[in-house]
N, C-alpha and C positions, 0 to 999 in steps of 0.2 A: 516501487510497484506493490508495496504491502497496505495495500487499498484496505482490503479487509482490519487487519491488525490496527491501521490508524481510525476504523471508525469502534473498535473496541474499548483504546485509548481512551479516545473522544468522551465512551461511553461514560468509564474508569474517571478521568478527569471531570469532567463535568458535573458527571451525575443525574441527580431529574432534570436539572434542566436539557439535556441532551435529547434535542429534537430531531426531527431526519432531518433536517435543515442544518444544523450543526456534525451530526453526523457527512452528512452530503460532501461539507465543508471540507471535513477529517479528510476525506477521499480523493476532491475536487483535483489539489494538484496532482499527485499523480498521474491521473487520467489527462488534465490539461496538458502538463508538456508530452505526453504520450501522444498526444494529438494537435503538439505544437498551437494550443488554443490560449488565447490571457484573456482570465477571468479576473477585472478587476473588483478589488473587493471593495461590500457596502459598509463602511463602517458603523459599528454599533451594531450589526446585524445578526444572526446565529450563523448563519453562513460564511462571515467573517472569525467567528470564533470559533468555528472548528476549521477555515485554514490555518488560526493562529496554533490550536493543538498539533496539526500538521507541521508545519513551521520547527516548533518546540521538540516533538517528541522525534523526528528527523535530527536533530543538531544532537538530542544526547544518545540515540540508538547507534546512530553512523560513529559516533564515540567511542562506543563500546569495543573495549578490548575483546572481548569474544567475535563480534561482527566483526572486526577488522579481521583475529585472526583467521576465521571461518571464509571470510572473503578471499586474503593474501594464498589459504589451503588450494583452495577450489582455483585460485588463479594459477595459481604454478601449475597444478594436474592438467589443465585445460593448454596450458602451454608448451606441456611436455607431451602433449597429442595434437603440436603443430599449431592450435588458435592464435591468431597474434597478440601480442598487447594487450590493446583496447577491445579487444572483443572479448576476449579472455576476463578482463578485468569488471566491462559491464552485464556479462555471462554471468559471473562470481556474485554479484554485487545484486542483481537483479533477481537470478535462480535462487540465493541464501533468503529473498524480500517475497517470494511466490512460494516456497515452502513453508516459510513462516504462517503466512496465511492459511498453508491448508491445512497445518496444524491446528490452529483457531477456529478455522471456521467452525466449528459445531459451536463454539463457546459465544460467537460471534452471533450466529443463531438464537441462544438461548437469549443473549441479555439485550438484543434490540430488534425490531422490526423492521426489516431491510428486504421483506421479500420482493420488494419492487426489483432490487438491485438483483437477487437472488436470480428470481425469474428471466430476468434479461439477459446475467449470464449462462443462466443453462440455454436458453435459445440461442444465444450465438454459441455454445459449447455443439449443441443438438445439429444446428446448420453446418458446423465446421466437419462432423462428423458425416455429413451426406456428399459431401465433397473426398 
């Protein structure tokens, strides 16, 4: 769920050619299985190549010995206050992927034009909060 972080990647990786469209890309799945939706991709397309950044920068982040053990930390606390397992684990895994982010965001900010994305979030942050 480090939406933000993969489209800075994206940025990182790519370079100029990194359009919102490639960015979009970087994002795409997480937000898909978050809403159990298959986007399949166009090949050759930018949209295609920022799920392939996605894709990639997932297989060496989830690697990481620090994410592992920043996860395995957060799991056991969460388990020692009753969470089960699995909730415990995609608590750990999830919450370690939504801080990361909001550690970025500013940086996230500076080096691409997302305020579509921006906007959208504070409006459902803005609704959440009138509830």
């Amino acid at each position: 769920m480090n939406i933000l972080s993969h489209a800075l990647v994206a940025y990182i990786a790519v370079g100029q050619r990194c359009t919102l469209e490639v960015a979009a890309g970087s994002m795409l799945s997480d937000m898909a299985n978050a809403a159990s939706v298959d986007f399949p991709e166009a090949a050759g397309s930018d949209l295609a190549l920022g799920m392939r950044t996605h894709v990639i920068a997932d297989s060496i982040f989830h690697a990481d010995r620090a994410f592992v053990s920043c996860c395995v930390s957060m799991r056991r606390l969460l388990e020692s206050e009753s969470m089960s397992r699995g909730g415990s684990r995609a608590c750990a895994h999830v919450g370690f992927e939504l801080l990361l982010d909001g550690i970025i965001e500013p940086e996230v900010r500076k080096a691409l034009d997302l305020s579509i994305v921006f906007e959208t979030l504070e409006g459902i942050e803005n609704s959440a909060q009138v509830l």
